[in-house]
PAVEX-554360 format. One line per field, with one value per atom (N, C-alpha, C, O): residue number from 1; residue in three letters; atom name; x, y, z. Coordinates in Angstrom, 2 decimals. Example, Ala and Ser with C-alpha at 12.3 -4.5 7.8 and 13.67 -1.06 7.14 Angstrom:
<rs>
doke	c(1 1 1 1 2 2 2 2) $
zavex	c(Ala Ala Ala Ala Ser Ser Ser Ser) $
drenfi	c(N CA C O N CA C O) $
u	c(13.19 12.30 13.20 14.24 12.85 13.67 12.90 13.41) $
v	c(-5.69 -4.50 -3.30 -3.32 -2.25 -1.06 0.03 1.14) $
w	c(7.80 7.80 7.80 8.46 7.08 7.14 7.87 8.04) $
</rs>
This chain:
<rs>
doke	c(1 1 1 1 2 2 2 2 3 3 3 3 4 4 4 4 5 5 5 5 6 6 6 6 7 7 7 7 8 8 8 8 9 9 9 9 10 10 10 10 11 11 11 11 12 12 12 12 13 13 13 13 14 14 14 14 15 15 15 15 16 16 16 16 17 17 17 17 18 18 18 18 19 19 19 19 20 20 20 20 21 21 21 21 22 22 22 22 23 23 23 23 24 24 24 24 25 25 25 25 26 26 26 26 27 27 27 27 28 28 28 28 29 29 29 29 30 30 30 30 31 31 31 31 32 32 32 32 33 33 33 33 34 34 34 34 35 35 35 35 36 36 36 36 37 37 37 37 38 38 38 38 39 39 39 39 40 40 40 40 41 41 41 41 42 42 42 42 43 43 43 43 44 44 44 44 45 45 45 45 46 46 46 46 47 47 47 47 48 48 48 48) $
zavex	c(Unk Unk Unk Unk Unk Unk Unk Unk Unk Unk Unk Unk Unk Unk Unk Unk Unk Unk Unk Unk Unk Unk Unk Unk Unk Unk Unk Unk Unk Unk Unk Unk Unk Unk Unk Unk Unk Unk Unk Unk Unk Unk Unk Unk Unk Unk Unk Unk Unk Unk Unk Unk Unk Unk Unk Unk Unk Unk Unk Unk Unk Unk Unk Unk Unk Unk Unk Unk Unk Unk Unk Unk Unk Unk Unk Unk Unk Unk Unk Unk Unk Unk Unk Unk Unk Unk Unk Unk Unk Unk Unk Unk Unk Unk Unk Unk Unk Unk Unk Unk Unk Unk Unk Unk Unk Unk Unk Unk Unk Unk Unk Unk Unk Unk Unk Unk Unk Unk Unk Unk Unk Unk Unk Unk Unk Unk Unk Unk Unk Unk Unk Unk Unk Unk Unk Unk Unk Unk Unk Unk Unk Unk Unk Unk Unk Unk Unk Unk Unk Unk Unk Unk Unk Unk Unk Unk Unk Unk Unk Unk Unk Unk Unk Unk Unk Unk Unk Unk Unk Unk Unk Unk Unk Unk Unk Unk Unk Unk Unk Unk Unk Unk Unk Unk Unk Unk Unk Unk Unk Unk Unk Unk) $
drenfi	c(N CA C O N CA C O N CA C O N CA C O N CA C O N CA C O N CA C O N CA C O N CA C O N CA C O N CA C O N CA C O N CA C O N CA C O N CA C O N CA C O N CA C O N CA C O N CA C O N CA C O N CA C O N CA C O N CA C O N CA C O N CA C O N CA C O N CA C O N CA C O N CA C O N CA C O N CA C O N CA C O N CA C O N CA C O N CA C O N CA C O N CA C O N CA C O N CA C O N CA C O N CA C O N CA C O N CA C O N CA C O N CA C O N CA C O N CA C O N CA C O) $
u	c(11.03 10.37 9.03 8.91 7.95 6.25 6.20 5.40 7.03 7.57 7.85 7.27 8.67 9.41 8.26 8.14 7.68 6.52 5.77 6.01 4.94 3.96 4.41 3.78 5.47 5.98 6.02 5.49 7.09 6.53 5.45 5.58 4.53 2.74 2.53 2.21 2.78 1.84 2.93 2.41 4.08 5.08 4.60 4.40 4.49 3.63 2.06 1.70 1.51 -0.10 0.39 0.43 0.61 1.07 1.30 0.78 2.35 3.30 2.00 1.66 1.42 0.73 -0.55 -0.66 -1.18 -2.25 -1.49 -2.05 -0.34 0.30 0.60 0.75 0.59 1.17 -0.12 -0.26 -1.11 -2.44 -3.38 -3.73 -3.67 -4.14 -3.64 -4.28 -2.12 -1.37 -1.53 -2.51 -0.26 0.26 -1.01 -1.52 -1.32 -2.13 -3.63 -4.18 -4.29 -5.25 -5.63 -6.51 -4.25 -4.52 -4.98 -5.14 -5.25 -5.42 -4.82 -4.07 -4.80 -4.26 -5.49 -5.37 -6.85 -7.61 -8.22 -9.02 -7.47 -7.66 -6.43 -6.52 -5.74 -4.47 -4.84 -4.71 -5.14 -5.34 -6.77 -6.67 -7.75 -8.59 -8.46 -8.57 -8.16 -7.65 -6.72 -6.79 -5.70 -4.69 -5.30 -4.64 -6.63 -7.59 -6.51 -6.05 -6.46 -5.42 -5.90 -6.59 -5.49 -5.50 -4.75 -3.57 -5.21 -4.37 -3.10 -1.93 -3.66 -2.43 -1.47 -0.44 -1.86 -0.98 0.04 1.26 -0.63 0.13 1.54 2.67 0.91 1.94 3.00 4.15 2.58 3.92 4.62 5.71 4.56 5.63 5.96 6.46 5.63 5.77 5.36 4.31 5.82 5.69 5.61 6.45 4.75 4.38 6.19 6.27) $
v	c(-14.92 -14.88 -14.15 -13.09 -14.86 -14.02 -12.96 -12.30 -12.29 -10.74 -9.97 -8.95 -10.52 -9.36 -9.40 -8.46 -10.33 -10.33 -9.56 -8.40 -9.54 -8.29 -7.58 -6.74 -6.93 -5.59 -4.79 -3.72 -5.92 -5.06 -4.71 -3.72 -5.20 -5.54 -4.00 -3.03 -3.94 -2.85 -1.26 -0.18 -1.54 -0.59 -0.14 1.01 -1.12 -0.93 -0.28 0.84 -0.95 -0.17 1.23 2.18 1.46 2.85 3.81 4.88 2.96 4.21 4.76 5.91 3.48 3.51 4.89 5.91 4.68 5.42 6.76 7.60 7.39 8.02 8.89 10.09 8.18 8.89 9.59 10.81 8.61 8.78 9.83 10.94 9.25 10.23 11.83 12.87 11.50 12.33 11.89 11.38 12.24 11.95 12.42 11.58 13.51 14.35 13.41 13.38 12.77 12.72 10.90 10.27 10.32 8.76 8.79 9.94 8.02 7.53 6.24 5.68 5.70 4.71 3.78 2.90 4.33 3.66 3.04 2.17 3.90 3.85 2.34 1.13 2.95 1.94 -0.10 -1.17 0.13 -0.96 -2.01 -3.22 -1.35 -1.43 -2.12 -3.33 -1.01 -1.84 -3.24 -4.01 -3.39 -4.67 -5.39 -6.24 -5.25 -6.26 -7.06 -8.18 -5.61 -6.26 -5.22 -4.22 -5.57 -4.60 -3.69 -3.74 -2.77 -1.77 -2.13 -1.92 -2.85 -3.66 -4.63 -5.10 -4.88 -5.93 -4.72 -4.87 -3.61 -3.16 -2.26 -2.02 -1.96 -1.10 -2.20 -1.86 -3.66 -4.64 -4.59 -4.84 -4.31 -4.31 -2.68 -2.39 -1.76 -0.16 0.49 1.12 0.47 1.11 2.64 3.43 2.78 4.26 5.14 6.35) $
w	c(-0.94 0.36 0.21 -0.39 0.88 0.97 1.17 0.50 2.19 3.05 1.82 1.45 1.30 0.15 -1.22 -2.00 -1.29 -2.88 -1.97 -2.31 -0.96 -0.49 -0.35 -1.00 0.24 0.04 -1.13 -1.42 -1.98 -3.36 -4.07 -4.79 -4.06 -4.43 -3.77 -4.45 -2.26 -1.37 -2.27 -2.55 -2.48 -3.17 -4.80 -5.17 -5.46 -6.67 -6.42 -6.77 -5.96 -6.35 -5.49 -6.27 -4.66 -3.59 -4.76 -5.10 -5.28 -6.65 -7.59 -7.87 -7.96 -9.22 -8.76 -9.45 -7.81 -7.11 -6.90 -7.61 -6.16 -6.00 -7.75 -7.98 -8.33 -9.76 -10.09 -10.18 -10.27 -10.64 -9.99 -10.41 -8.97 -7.65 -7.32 -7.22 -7.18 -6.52 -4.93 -4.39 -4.35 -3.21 -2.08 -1.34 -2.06 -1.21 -1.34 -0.24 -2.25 -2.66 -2.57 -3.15 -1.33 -1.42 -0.22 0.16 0.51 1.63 2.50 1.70 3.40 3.88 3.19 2.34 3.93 2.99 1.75 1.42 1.28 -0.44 -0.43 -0.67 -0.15 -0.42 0.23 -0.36 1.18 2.35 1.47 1.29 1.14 0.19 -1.00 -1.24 -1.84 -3.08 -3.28 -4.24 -1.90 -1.81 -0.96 -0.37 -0.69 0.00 1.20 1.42 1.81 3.20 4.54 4.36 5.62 7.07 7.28 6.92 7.83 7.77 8.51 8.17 9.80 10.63 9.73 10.21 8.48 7.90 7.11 7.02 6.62 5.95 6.74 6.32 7.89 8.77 9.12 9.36 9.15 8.88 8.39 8.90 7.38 6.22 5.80 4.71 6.76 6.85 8.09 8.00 8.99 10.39 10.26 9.81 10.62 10.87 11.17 11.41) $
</rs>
């Protein structure tokens, strides 16, 4: 299903940036950005 391959995609780079970055040091933006998506798309598949 499309739902579940973007989720994981937005779950992977998150981790990857998160490892790298550190947690404190990502942003929604950083994140939303790099997966060349909306922030509204991403809170789809992760609700506040």
């Amino acid at each position: 299903m499309q739902g579940d391959k973007t989720r994981e995609k937005i779950i992977a780079f998150a981790t990857m940036h998160f490892f790298t970055f550190g947690y404190s040091k990502v942003s929604t933006e950083d994140l939303v950005s790099g997966l060349a998506m909306s922030k509204s798309t991403m809170y789809k598949y992760f609700p506040r």
